[in-house]
N, C-alpha and C positions, 0 to 999 in steps of 0.2 A: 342395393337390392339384397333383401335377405329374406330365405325360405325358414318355414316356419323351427326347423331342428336348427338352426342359425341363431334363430331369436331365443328357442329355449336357452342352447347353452350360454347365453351371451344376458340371460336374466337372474341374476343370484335371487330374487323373491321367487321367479318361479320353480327356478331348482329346488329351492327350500322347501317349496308344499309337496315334492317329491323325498323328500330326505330320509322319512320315517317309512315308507310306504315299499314293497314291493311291485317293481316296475316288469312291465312286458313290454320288447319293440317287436312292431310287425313291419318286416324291409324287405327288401329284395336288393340287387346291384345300384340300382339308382339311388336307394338310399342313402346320400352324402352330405356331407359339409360343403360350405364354400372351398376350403381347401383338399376336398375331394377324400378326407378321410370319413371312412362308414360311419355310418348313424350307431351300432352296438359299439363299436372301438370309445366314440367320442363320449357318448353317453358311459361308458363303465372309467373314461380315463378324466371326467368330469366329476368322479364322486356318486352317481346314480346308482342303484342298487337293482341291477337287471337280475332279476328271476327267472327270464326264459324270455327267447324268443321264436317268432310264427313267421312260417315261406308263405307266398301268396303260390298262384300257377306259376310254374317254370322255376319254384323252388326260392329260397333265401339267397341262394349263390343265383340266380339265374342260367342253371346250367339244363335245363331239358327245353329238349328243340321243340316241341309242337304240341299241340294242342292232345288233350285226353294221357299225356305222359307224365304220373304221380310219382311226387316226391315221397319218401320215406322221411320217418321224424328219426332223431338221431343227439346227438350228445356234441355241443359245439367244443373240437378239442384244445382250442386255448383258452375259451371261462369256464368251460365243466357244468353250464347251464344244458338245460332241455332247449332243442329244436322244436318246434311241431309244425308239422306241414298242416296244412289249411288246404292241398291239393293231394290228396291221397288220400287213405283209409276215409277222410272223413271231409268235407266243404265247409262245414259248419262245426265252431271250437267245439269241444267237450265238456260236462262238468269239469270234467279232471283238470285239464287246458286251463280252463276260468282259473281252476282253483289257486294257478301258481303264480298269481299276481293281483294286487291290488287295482293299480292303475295299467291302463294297456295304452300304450304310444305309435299311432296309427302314422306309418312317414312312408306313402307307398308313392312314387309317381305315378300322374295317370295321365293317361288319351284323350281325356275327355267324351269318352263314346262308351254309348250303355254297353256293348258287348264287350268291353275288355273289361276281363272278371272282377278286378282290383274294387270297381264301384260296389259289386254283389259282397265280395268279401268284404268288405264294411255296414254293409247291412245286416250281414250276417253274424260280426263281431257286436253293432250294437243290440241285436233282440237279444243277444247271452249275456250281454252284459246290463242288460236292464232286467232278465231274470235273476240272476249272482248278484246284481247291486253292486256293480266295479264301476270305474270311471274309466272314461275314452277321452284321448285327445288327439284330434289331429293335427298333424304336424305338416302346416298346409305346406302344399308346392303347386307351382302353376298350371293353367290348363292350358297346353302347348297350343291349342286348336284354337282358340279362345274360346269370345262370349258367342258367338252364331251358330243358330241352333239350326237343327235340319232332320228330317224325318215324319214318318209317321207315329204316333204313339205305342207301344206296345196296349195290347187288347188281352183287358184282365181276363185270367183263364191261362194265358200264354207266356206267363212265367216259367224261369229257368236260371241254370247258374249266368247266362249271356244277358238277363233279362229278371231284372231285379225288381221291376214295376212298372207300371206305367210313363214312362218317358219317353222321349225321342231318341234317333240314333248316335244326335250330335246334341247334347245337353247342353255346354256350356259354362256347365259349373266348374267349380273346383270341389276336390274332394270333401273340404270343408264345409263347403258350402251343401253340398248334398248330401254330407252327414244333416244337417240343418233341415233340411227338403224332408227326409227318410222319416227322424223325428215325429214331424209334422203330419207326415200324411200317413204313416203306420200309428200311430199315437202312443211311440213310444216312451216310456219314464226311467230315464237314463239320464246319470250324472255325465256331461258331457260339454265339451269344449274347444276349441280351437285357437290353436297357436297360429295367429296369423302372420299372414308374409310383409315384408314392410316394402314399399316400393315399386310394390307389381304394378302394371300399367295395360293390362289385357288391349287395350285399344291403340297401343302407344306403340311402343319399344316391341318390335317382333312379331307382336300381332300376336303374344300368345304367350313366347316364350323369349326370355330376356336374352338380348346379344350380348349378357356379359357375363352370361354361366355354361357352361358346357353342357355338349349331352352326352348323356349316359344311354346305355339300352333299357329302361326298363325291364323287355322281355326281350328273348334271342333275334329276333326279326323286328322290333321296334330299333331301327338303325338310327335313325335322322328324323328333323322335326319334319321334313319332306312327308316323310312316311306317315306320321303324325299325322297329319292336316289331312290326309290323304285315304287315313284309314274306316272314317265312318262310310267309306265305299267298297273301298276296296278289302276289305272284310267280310263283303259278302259275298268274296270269290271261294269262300269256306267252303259256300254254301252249292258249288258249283263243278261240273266236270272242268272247269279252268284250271290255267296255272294262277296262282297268286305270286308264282316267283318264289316260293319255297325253294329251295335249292340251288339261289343264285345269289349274290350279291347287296339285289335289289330289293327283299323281299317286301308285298305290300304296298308298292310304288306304283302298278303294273294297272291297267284297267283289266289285262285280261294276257294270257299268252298261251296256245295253242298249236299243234302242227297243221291243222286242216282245216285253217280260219284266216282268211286275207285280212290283215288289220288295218289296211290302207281303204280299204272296200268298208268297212266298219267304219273308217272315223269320216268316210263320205257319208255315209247312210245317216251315222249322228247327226252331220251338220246341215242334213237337209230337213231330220227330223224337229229337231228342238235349238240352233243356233246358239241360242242364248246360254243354255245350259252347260257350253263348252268354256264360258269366258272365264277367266280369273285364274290360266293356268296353261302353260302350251302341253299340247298333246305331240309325242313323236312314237312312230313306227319304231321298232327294234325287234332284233332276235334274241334268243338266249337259251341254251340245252340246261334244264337243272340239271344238278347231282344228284338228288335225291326227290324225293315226293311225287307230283302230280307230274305224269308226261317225263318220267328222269330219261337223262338218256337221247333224248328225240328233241328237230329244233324246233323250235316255237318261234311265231310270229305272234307280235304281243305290239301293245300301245302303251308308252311309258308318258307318266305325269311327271310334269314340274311343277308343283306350287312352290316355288321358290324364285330370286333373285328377282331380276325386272320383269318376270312372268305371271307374278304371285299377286293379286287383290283379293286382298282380306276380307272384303266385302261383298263380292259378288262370287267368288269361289264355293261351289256348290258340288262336292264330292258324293253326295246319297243322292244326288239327283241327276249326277255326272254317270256311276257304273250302275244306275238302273237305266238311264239312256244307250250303256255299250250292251245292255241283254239287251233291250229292245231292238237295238240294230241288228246283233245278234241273230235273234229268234226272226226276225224280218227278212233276213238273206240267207238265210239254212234254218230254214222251219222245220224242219226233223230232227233240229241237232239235241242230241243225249245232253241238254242242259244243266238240269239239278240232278245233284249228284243226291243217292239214298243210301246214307250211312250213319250208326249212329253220332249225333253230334253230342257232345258237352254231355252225353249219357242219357239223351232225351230218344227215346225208341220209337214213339207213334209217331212223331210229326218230320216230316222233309227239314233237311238243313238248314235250306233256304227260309223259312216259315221259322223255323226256332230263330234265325238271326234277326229277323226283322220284328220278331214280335208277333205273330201272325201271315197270315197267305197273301195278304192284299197286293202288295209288292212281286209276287209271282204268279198271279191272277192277272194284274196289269201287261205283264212280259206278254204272258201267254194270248193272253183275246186280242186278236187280230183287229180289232174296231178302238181300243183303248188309246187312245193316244196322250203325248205330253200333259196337254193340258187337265186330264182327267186326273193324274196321277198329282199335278201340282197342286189343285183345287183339294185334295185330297189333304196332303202335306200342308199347304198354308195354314190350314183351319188348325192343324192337330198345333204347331211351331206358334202359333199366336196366342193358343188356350197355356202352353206350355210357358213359354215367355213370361205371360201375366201371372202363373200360380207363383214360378219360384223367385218374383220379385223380390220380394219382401226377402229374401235370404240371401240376396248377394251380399258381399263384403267389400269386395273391390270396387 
């Protein structure tokens, strides 16, 4: 099994078409080799002529803890190359940025899910670079979640940096492969390419993510492929007076954790409400006081997910449909409870959290009306996961 910065370096023709050129890596922590040295290290101790490299959120290092905390651009002190943060002063490269590279080497892990930025920051790298006339490559890596998609569509109008176009919460793609998608449906003309992975088995070995590579954190709170699998839901706890478990451990794992919310009373309510929507994962009660963030300090009673070990079906595991069922329990046994939290999110001022995460209101529209039940909210989701399915066929690789 080898991810796409594996096959680069391991190709002397395609090193070569890099030889003359001015190169830019876009990395972050997960950026590795199979022998777990960085994507900048191997690539400049390979012969490649790095010009400068680009942090996504949470920085090149992966060192800021949470969401809206901007990196600085800076001088890396062992190649004496430019930094640029892609999360600070600016989301979208700059001329200048463009300027200091020929080709740009796109090797970021991803989630698999429209809100984790990584997908936007590739969008956002290819419209600059089909203005500049640069080339992109990316340097595929797995989509830990896999190929099952889940969600409603984002509803044009309701773009954001969380919210890149129209797709669902749970995509399915690989980075590559959605560089290909972006392409296509923005009608972009950009020299572009992908280094594909050799080996991957999305349906096979891990259901996602290969038992025979380690994991890295991508971002500070992406711990485990747990989390992973986990997070096209539980990402909308952003969007929420909840805990997400910031400040403990587990963060991201959690349906929900609270001081003044029975979560045993909660996962009865689920299981009376929608059954089915709980399978392919055990749900268990726990405590837990964060250290810092939402509720620091104070204990919370929370519901933790396992998709994992003999608990886990990759197939009927249904996360966006799993913690839109813990609001609805939620909002059904403390119907006055201070739910959506109103703060700016991702730098988006007019609209609730919750709505920028999803794409739109519809998903907190359903919480909220008292008469909406499961099946409204499915019929809703199927229609959008089947349109969605069938557009980005044609681009899968794997």
């Amino acid at each position: 099994m080898k991810f796409g910065i594996d096959r680069l370096l391991g190709n002397p023709e395609l090193l070569a078409e890099l030889q003359d050129k001015r190169v830019a890596l876009v990395a972050h922590p997960a950026s590795v080799t199979q022998d777990l040295t960085h994507s900048l290290d191997a690539l400049i101790a390979a012969g490649v002529n790095v010009t400068s490299a680009f942090g996504p959120q949470h920085g090149l290092k992966g060192d800021k803890q949470d969401n809206m905390v901007e990196t600085a651009d800076e001088i890396d002190p062992k190649y004496g190359i430019p930094i640029f943060s892609l999360y600070g002063e600016v989301r979208r490269p700059t001329g200048q940025m463009m300027s200091s590279a020929d080709v740009f080497l796109f090797d970021l892990q991803d989630l698999g899910c429209r809100i984790y930025t990584f997908v936007t920051t590739l969008l956002y790298l290819l419209e600059e670079a089909a203005k500049a006339g640069k080339e992109v490559w990316v340097l595929d890596r797995p989509n830990p979640a896999g190929r099952p998609v889940e969600g409603t569509l984002l509803i044009p109008g309701q773009e954001s940096f969380v919210g890149a176009g129209p797709m669902p919460m749970r995509h399915g793609l690989t980075l590559g492969e959605m560089g290909h998608w972006f392409i296509a449906h923005f009608g972009l003309d950009v020299d572009y390419r992908v280094v594909r992975m050799r080996g991957w088995e999305p349906g096979e070995e891990g259901h996602g993510w290969p038992r025979s590579r380690i994991w890295i954190n991508p971002s500070p709170n992406a711990a485990n492929v747990n989390m992973a699998r986990a997070y096209a839901g539980t990402v909308m706890l952003e969007g929420t007076t909840l805990s997400e478990g910031r400040g403990t451990t587990r963060p991201l794992e959690v349906l929900f954790g609270a001081p003044d919310i029975d979560a045993e009373a909660v996962l009865a309510e689920m299981s009376a409400l929608a059954p089915d929507w709980l399978i392919g994962c055990a749900l268990r009660p726990c405590w837990f006081e964060p250290t810092f963030h939402k509720h620091s300090g104070k204990l919370c009673n929370a519901l933790m997910i396992h998709a994992e070990g003999p608990f886990y079906d990759h197939d009927v595991f249904k996360p966006w449909r799993l913690q839109a069922l813990a609001f609805k329990a939620i909002r059904r046994l403390y119907p006055d409870y201070d739910l959506w939290r109103d703060f700016p999110y991702e730098y988006e001022l007019d609209r609730l959290a919750i709505d920028v995460i999803n794409g739109g209101p519809g998903l907190r529209d359903w919480v909220d009306s008292s008469s909406a039940m499961p099946d409204d909210l499915d019929a809703l989701a199927s229609a959008d996961e089947a349109a969605w399915i069938a557009q980005v066929r044609d681009h899968l690789l794997y």
